[in-house]
Residue frames as a rotation matrix with the C-alpha (Angstrom) as fourth column:
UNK 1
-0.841 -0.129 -0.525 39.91
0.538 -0.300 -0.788 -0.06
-0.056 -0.945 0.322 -15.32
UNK 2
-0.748 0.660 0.076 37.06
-0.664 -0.746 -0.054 2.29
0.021 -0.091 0.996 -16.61
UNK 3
-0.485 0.752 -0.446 35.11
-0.301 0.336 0.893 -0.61
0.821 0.567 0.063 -17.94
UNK 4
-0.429 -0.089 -0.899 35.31
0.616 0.699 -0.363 -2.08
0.661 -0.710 -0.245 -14.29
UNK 5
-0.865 0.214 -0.454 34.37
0.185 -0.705 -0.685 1.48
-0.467 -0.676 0.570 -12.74
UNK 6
-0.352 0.911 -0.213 31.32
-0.935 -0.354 0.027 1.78
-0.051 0.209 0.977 -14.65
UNK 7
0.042 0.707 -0.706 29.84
0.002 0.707 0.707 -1.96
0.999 -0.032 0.028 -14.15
UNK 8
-0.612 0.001 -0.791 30.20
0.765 0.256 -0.591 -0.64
0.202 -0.967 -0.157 -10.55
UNK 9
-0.831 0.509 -0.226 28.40
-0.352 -0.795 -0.494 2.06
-0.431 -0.331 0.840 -10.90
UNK 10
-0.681 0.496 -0.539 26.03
-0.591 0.062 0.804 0.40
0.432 0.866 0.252 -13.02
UNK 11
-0.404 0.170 -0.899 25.59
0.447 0.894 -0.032 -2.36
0.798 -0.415 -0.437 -10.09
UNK 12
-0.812 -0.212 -0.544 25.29
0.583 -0.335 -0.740 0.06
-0.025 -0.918 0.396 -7.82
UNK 13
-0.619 0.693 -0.370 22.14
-0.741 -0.671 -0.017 2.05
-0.260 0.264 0.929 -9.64
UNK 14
-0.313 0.551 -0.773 20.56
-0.278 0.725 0.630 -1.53
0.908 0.413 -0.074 -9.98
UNK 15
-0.536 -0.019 -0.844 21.05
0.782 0.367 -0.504 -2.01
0.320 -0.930 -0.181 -6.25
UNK 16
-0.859 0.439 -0.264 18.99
-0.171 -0.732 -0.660 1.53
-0.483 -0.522 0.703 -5.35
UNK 17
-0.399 0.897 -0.188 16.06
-0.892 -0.333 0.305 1.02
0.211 0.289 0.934 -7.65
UNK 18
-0.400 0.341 -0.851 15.79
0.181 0.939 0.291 -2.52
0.899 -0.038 -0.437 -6.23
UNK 19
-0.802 0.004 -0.597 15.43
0.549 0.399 -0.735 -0.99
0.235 -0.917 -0.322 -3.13
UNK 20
-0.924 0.335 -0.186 13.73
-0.298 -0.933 -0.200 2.20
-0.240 -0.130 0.962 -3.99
UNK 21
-0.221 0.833 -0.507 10.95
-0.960 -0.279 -0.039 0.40
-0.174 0.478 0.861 -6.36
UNK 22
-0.859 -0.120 0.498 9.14
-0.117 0.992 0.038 -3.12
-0.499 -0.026 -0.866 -7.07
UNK 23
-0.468 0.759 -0.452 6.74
-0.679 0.019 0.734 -4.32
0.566 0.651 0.506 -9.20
UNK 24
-0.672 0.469 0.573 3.42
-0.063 0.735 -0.676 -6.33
-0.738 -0.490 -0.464 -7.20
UNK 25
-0.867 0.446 -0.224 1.20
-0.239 0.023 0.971 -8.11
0.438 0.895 0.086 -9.08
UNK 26
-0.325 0.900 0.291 -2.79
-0.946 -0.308 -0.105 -7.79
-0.005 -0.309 0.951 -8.23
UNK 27
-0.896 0.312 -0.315 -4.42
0.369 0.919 -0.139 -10.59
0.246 -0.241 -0.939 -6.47
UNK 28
-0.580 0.707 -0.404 -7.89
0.698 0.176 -0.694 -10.59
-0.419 -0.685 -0.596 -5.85
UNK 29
-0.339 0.387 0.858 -10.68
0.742 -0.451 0.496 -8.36
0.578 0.805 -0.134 -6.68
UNK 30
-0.031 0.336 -0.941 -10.81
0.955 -0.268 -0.127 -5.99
-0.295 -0.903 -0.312 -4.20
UNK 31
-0.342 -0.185 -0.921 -9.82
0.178 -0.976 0.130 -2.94
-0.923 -0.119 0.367 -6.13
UNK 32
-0.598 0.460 0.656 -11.89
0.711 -0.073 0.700 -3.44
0.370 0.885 -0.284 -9.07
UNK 33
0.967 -0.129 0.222 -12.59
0.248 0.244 -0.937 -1.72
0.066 0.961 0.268 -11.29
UNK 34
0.645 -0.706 -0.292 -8.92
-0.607 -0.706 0.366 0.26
-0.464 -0.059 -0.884 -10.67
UNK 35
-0.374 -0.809 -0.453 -7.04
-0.927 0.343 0.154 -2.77
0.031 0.477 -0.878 -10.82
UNK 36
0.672 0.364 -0.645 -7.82
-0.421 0.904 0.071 -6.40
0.609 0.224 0.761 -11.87
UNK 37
0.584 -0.391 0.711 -5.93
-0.542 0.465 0.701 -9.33
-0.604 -0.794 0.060 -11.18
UNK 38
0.513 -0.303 0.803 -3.06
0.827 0.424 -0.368 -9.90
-0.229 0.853 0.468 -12.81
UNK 39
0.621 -0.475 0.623 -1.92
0.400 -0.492 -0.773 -6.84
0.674 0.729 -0.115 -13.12
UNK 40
0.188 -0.802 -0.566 1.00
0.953 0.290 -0.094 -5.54
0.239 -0.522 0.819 -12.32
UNK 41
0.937 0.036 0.348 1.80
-0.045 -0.974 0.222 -1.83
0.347 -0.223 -0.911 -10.39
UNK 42
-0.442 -0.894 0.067 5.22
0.302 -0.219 -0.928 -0.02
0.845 -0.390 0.366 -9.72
UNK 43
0.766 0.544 -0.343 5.52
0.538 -0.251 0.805 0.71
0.351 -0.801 -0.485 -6.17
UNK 44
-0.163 -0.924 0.347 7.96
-0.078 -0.338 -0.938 3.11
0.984 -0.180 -0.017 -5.01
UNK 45
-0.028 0.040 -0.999 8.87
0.956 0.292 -0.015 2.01
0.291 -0.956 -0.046 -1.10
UNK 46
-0.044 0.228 0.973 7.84
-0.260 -0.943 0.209 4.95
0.965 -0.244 0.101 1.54
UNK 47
-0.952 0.122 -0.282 7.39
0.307 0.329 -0.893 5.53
-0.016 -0.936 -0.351 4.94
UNK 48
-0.073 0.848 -0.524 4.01
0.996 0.036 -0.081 6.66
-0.050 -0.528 -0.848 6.44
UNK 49
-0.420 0.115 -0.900 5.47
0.181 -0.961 -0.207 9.91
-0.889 -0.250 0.383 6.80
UNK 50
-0.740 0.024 -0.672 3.88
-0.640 -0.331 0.693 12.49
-0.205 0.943 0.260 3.52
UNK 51
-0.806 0.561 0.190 1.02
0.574 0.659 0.487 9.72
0.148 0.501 -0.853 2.70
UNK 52
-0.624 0.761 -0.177 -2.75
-0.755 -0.645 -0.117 11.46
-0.203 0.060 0.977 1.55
UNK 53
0.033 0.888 0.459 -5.86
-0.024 0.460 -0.888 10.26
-0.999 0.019 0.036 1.71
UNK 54
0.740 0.630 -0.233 -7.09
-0.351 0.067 -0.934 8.64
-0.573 0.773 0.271 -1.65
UNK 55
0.155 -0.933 -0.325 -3.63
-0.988 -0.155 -0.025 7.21
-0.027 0.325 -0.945 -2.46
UNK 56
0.921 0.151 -0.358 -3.29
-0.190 0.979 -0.078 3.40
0.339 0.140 0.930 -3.36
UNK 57
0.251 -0.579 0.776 -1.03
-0.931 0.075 0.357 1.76
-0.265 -0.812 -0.520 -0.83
UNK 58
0.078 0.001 -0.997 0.72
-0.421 0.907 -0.032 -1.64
0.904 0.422 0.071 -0.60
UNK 59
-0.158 -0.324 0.933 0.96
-0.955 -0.190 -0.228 -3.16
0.251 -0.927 -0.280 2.76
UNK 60
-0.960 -0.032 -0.277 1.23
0.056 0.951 -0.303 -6.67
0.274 -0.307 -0.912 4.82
UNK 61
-0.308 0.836 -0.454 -1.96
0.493 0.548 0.675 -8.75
0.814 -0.016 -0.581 4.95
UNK 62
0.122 0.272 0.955 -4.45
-0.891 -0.395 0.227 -8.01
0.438 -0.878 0.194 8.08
UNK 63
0.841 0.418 0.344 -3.31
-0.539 0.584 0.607 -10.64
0.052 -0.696 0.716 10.58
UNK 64
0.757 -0.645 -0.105 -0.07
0.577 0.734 -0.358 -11.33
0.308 0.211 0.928 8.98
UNK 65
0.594 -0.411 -0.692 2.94
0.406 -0.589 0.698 -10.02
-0.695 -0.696 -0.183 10.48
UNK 66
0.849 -0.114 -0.516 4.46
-0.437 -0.701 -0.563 -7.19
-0.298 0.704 -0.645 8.72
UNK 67
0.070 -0.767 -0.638 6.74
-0.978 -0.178 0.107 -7.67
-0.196 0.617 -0.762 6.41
UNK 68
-0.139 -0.585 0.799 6.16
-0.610 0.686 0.396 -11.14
-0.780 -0.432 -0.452 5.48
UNK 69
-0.926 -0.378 -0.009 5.93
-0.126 0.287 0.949 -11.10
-0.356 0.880 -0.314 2.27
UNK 70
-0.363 0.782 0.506 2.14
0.900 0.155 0.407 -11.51
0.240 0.603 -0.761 1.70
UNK 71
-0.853 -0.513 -0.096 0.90
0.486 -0.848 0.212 -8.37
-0.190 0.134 0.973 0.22
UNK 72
0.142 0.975 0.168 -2.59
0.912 -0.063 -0.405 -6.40
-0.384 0.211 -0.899 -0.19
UNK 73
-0.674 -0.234 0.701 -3.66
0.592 -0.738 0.323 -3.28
0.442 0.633 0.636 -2.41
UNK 74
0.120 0.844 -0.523 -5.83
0.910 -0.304 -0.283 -0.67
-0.398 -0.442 -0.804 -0.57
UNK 75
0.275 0.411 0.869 -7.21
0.403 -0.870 0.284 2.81
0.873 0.273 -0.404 -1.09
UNK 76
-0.712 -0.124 -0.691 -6.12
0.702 -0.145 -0.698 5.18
-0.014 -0.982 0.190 1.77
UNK 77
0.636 0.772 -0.016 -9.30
0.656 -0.529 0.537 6.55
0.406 -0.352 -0.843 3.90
UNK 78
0.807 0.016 0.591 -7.46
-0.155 -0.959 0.238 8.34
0.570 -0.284 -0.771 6.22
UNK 79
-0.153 -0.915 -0.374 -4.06
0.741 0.144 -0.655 8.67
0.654 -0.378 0.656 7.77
UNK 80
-0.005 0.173 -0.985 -3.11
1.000 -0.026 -0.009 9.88
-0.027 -0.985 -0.173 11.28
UNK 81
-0.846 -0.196 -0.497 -5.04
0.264 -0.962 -0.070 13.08
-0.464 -0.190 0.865 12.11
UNK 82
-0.804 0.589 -0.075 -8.18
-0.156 -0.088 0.984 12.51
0.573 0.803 0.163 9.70
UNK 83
0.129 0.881 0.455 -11.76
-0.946 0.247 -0.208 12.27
-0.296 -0.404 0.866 11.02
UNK 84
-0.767 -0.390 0.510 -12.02
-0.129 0.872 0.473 8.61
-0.629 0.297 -0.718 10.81
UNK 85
-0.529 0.718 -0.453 -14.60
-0.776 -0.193 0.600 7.71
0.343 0.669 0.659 7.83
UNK 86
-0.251 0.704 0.665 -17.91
-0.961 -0.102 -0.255 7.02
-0.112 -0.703 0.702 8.73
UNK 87
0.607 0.543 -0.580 -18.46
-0.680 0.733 -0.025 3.72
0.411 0.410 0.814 7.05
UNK 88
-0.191 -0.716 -0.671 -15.36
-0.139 0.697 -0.704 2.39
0.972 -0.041 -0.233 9.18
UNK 89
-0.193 -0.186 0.963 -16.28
-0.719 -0.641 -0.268 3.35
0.668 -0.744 -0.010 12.63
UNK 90
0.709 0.635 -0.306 -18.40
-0.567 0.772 0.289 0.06
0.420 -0.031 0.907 13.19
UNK 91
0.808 -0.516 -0.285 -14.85
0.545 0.838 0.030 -1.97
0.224 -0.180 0.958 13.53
UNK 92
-0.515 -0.852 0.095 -12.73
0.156 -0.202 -0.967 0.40
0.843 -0.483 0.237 14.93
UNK 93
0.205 0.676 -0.708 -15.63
0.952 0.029 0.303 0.93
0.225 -0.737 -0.638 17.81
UNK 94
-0.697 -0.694 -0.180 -15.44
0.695 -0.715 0.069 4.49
-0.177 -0.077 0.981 17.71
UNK 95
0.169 0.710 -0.684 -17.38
0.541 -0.647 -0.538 7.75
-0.824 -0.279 -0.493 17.80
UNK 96
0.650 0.202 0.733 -18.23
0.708 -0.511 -0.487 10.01
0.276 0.836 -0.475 14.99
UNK 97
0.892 -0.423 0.159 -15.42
-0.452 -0.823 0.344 13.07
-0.015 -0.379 -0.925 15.50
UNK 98
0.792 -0.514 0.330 -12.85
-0.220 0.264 0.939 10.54
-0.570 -0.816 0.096 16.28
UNK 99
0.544 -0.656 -0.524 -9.32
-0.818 -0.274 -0.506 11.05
0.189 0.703 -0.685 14.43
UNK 100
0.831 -0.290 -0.476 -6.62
-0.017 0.841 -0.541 8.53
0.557 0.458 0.693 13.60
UNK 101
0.697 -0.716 -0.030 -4.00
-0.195 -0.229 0.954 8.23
-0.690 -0.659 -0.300 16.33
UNK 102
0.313 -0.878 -0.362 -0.71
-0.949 -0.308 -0.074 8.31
-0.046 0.366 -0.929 15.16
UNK 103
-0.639 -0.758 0.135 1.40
-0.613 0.607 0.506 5.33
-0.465 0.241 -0.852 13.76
UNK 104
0.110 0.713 0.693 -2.51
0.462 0.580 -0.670 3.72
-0.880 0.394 -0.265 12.12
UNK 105
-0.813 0.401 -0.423 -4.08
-0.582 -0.544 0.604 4.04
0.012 0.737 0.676 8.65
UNK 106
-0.174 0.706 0.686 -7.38
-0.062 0.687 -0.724 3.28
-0.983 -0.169 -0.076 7.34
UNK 107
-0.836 -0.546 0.052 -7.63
-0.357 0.615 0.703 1.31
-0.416 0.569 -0.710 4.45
UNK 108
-0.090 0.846 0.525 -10.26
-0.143 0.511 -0.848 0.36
-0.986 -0.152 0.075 1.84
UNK 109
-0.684 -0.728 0.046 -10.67
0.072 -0.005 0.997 -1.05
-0.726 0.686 0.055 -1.00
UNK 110
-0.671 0.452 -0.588 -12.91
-0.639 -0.755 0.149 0.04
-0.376 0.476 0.795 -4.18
UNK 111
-0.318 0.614 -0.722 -15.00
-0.517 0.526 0.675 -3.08
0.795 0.588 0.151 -3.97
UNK 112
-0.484 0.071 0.872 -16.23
-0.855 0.177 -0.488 -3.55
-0.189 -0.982 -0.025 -0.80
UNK 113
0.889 0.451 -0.081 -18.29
-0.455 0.890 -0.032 -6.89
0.057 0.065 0.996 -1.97
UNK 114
0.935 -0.216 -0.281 -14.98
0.083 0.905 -0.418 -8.28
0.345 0.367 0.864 -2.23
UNK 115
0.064 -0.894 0.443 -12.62
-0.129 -0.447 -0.885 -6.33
0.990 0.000 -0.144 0.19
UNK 116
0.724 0.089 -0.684 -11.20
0.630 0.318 0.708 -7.40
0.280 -0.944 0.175 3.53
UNK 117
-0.171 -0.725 0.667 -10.25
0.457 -0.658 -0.598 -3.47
0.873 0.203 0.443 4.95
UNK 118
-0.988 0.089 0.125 -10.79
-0.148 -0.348 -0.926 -1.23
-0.039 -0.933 0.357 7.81
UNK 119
-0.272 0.962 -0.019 -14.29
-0.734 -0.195 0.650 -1.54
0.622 0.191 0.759 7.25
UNK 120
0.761 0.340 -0.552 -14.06
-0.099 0.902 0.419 -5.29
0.641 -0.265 0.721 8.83
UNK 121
0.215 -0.755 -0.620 -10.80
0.657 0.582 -0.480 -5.54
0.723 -0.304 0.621 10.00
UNK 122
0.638 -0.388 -0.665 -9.96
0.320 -0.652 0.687 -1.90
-0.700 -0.652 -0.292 12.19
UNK 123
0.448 -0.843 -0.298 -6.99
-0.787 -0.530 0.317 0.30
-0.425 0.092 -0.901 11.73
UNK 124
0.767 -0.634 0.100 -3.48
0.584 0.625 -0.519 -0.89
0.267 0.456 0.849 10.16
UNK 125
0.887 -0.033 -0.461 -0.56
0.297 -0.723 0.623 -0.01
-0.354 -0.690 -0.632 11.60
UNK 126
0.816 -0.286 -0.501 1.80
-0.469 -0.835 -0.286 2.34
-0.337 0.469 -0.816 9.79
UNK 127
-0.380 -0.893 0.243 5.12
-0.751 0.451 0.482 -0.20
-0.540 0.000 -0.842 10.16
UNK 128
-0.052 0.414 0.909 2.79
0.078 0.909 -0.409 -2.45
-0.996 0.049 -0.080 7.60
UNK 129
0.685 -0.160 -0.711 3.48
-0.186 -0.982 0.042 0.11
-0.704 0.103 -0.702 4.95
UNK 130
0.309 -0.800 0.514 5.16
0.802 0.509 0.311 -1.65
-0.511 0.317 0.799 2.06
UNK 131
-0.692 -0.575 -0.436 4.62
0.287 -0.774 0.565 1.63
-0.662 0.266 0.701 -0.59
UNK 132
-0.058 0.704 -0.708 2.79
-0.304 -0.688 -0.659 3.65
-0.951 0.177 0.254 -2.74
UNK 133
-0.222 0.123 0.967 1.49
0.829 0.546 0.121 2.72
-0.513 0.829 -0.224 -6.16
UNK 134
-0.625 -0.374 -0.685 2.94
-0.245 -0.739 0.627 5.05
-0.741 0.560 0.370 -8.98
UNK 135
-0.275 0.510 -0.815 1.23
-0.950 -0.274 0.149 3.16
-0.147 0.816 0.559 -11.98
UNK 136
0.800 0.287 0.527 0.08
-0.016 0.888 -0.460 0.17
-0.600 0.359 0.715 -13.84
UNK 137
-0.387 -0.850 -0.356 2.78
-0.553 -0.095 0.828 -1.29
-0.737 0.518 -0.434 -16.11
UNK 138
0.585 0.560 -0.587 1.63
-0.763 0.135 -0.632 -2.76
-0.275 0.817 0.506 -19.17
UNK 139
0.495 -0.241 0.835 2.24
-0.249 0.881 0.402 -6.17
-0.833 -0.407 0.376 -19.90
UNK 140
-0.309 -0.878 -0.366 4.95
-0.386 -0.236 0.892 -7.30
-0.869 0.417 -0.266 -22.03
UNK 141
0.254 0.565 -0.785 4.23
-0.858 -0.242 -0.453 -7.51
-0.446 0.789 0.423 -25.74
């Protein structure tokens, strides 16, 4: 009986950190040098709410509908309420002064030669939001 109450509880603390956290592995070379490709980052799921500027994000593709499983790494510029940053304004057509409306983020990524972000693409909108990136994990030995 105990052994049975504690591989439920045991299932049951596997079942929260599946939801709570995931490991994504880096595609592409947009966030060089931070991350490569290939590697792999914990993400711990979030909402929108509590998110700062300069935080590494995970979030659905631009153009793909959220949640569907294909996944990009960005830098956050600015989250709703920020001046938007000047090097994005071009594609969001916007004035200098002009703040993030609520439920957007802007998004970029530390290699603009090789990053499709707000810079090209506009805003993202908050419900795209997969989670925040805690660390690199280090590949198994």
């Amino acid at each position: 009986m105990i052994v049975a109450g504690l591989a439920v509880i045991a299932l049951g603390c596997v079942v929260w950190l599946r939801l709570r956290y995931l490991v994504v592995t880096v595609e592409g070379e947009s966030m060089v040098p931070a991350y490569r490709p290939g590697e792999r980052v914990l993400v711990r799921r979030t909402s929108a709410r509590g998110l700062r500027t300069g935080q590494v994000v995970v979030l659905s593709r631009f153009g793909a509908s959220a949640g569907d499983g294909r996944w990009i790494i960005k830098r956050l510029a600015a989250v709703p309420g920020d001046p938007i940053p000047r090097e994005t304004i071009p594609a969001l057509r916007t004035a200098p002064g002009t703040r993030v409306p609520d439920g957007h983020l802007v998004v970029l990524g530390d290699n603009p030669a090789r990053s499709h972000d707000s810079r090209r693409s506009g805003y993202l909108t908050a419900d795209r939001l997969l989670g925040v990136v805690l660390r690199k994990i280090d590949p198994p030995s």
